[in-house]
C-alpha positions as CSV (number, residue, x, y, z in Angstrom):
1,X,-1.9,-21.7,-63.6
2,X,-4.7,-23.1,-61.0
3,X,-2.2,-25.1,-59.4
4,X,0.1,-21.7,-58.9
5,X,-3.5,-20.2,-57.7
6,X,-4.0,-22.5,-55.3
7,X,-0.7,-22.3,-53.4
8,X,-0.8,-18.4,-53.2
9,X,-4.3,-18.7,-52.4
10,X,-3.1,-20.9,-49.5
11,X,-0.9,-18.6,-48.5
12,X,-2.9,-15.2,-48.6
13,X,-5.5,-16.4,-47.0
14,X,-2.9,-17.5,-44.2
15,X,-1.9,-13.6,-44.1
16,X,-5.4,-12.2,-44.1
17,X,-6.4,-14.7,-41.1
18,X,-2.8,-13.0,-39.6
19,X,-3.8,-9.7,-40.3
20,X,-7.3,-9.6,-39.2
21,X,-6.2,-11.0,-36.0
22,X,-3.4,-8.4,-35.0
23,X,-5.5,-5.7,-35.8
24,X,-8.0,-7.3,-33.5
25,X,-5.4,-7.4,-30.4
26,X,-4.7,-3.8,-31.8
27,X,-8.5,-2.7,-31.8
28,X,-9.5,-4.7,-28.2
29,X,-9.5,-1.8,-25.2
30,X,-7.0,-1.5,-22.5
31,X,-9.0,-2.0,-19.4
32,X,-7.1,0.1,-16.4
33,X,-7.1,-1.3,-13.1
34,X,-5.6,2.2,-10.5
35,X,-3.9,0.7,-7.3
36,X,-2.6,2.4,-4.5
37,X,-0.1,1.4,-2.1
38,X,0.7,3.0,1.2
39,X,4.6,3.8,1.7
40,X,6.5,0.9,1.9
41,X,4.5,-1.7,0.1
42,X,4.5,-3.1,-2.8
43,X,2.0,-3.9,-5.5
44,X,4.9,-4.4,-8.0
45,X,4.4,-8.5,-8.4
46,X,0.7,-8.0,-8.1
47,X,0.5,-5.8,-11.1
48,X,2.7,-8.2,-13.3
49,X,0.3,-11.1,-12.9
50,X,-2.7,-9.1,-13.4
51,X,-1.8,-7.8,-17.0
52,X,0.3,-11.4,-17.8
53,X,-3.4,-12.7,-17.6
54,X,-4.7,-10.4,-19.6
55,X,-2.5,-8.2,-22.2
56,X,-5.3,-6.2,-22.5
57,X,-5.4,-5.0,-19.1
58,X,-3.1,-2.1,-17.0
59,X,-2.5,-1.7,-13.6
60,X,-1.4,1.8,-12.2
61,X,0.4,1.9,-9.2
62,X,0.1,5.4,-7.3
63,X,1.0,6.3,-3.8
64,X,-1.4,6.9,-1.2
65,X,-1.3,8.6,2.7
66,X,-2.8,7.3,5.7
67,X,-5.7,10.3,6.0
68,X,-6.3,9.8,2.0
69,X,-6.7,5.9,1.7
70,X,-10.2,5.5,2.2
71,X,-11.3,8.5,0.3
72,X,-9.9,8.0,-2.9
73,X,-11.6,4.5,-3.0
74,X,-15.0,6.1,-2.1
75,X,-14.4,9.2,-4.5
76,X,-13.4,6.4,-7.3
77,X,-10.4,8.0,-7.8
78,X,-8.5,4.5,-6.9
79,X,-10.0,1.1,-7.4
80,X,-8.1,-0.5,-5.2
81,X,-5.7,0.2,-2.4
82,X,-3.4,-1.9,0.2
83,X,-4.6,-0.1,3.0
84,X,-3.2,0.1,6.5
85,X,-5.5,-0.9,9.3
86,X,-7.6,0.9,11.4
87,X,-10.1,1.6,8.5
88,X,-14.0,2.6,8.7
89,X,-15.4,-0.2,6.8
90,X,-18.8,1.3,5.8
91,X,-19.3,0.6,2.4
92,X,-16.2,-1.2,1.5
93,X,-15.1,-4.6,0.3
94,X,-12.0,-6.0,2.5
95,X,-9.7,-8.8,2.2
96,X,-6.7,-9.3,4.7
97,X,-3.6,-9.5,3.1
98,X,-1.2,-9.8,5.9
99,X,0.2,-8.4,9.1
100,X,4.3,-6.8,10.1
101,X,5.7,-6.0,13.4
102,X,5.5,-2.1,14.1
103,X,8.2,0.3,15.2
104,X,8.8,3.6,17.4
105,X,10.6,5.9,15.7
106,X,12.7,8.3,18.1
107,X,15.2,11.8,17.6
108,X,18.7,10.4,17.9
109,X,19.3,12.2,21.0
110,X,16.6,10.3,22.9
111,X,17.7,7.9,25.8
112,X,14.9,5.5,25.1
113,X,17.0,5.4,21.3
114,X,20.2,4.6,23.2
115,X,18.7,1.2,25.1
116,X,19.3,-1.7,24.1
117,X,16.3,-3.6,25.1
118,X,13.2,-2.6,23.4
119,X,10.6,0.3,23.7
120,X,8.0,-0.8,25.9
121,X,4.6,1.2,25.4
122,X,4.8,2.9,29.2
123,X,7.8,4.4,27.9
124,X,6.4,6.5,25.8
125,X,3.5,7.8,27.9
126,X,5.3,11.0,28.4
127,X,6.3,11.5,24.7
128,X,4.5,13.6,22.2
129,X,2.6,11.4,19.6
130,X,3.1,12.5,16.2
131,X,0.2,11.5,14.5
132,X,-3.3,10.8,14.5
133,X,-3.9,9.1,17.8
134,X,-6.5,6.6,16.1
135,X,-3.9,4.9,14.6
136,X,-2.6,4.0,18.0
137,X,-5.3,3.5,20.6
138,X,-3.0,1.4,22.8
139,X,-0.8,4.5,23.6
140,X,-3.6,7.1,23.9
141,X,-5.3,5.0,26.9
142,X,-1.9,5.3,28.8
143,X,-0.6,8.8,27.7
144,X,-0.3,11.4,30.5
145,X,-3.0,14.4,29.8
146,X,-0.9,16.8,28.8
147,X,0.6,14.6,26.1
148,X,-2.8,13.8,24.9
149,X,-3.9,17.1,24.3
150,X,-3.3,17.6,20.1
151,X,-0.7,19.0,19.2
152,X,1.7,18.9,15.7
153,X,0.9,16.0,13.7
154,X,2.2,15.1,10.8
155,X,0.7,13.3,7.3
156,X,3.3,12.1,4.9
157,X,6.5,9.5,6.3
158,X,8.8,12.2,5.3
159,X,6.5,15.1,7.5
160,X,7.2,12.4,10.6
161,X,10.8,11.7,10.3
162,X,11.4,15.9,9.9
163,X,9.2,16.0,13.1
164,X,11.2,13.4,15.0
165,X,14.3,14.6,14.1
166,X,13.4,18.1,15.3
167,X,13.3,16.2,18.7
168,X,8.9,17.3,18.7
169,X,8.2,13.5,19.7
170,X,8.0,10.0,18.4
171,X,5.8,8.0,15.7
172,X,4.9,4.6,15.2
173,X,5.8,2.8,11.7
174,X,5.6,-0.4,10.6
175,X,8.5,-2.5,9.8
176,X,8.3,-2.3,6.0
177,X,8.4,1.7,6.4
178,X,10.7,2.2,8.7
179,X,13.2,-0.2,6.8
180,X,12.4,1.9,3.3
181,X,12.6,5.3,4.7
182,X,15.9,5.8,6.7
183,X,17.9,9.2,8.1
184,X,20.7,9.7,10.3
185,X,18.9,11.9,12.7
186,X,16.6,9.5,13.5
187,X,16.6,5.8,15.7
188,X,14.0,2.9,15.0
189,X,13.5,0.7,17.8
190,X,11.1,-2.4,18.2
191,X,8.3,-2.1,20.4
192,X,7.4,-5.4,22.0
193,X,4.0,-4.7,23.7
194,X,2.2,-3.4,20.7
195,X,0.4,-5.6,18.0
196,X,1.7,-5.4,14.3
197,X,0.2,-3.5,11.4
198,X,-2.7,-5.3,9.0
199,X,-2.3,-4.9,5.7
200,X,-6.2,-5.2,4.4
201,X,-7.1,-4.9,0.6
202,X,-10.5,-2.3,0.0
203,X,-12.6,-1.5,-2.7
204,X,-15.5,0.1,-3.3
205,X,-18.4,-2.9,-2.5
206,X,-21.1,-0.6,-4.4
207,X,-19.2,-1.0,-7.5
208,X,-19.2,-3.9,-9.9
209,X,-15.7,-4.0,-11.7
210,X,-14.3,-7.9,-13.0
211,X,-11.0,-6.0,-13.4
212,X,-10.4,-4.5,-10.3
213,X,-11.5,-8.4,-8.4
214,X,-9.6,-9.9,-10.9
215,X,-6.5,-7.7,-9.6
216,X,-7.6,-8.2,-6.2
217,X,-6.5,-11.8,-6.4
218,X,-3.8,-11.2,-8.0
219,X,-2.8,-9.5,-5.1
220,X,-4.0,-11.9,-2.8
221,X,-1.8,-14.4,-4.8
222,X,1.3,-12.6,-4.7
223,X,1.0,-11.7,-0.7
224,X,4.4,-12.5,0.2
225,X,5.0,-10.2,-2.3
226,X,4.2,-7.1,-0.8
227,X,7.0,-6.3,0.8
228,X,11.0,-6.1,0.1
């Protein structure tokens, strides 16, 4: 009978040890890392490494505009975003991630869409800029005044391609957007006097989160990732 004891006792104790420790993986909290991405990049490889780490951590992947990427890292709304350069940097951690070639986007009908060489930025001087002019400072020193003068502008990719193709002017994408979003009404053309797009990681530098820096190289990690 002891010697029965002894072997069951060997092997209960074996299950209680089990036991206690899945209801301990069960019990731990999921720590939530939210990222967003601007159109056209990816955070999909960076997000698999961060809770393959971890299993107890989550990353959320949302979409983010241009006009909104900032704010939702000051409002804590997102912890971390792959945000499209220029920026205002008060109050924010940065890390570069990477850089892409930029291109005009033009209404089918344009001639500039119909050359075979590419855009230069004198070219479009006399074209109506779709969007906010701080994103491209290059153009706005060399626009006629009449085109500088605000007009339509558009927020979200989709907003710009239905402006373009409604023949109201032009916009400026980078490469990973303009390959993502495509329509028949619209031409994308390279423009070879123009530098490319930075791709810079931001958080909120006031705010002490392990999670979110652990993400953060994750991401930095997986930078060839970023894009398809």
């Amino acid at each position: 009978a002891g010697k029965q004891l002894l072997t069951d006792a060997h092997f209960l104790l074996a299950e209680s040890k089990a036991l206690r420790q899945r209801l301990s993986r069960v019990a731990e909290p999921t720590v939530t890392v939210t990222v967003g991405v601007m159109p056209g990049l990816l955070a999909t490889a960076a997000a698999a490494a961060f809770e393959d780490d971890d299993p107890a951590r989550r990353a959320v992947v949302v979409q983010v505009g241009w006009a909104e990427q900032v704010d939702v890292v000051r409002s804590g709304d997102v912890d971390v975003v792959y945000a499209r350069e220029p920026i205002d940097r008060n109050g924010l951690g940065t890390a570069p991630l990477l850089e892409e070639p930029r291109d005009v986007v033009l209404p089918a009908t344009d001639p500039l869409a119909k050359k075979k060489r590419p855009v230069r930025l004198a070219d479009l001087a006399s074209r109506r800029l779709l969007q906010d002019p701080a994103t491209l400072p290059e153009w706005y020193a060399i626009a006629t005044p009449e085109h500088r003068r605000p007009g339509q502008m558009a927020h979200t990719v989709e907003e710009k391609l239905e402006l373009v193709a409604a023949q109201a002017g032009f916009v400026i994408l980078p490469r990973s957007t303009t390959s993502f979003y495509r329509r028949p009404d619209v031409r994308v053309r390279p423009i070879e006097d123009i530098g490319p797009s930075q791709v810079t990681l931001i958080w909120d530098a006031a705010t002490d989160n392990p999670a979110r820096d652990a993400f953060v190289s994750a991401a930095l990690a997986c930078r060839t990732q970023t894009m398809e």
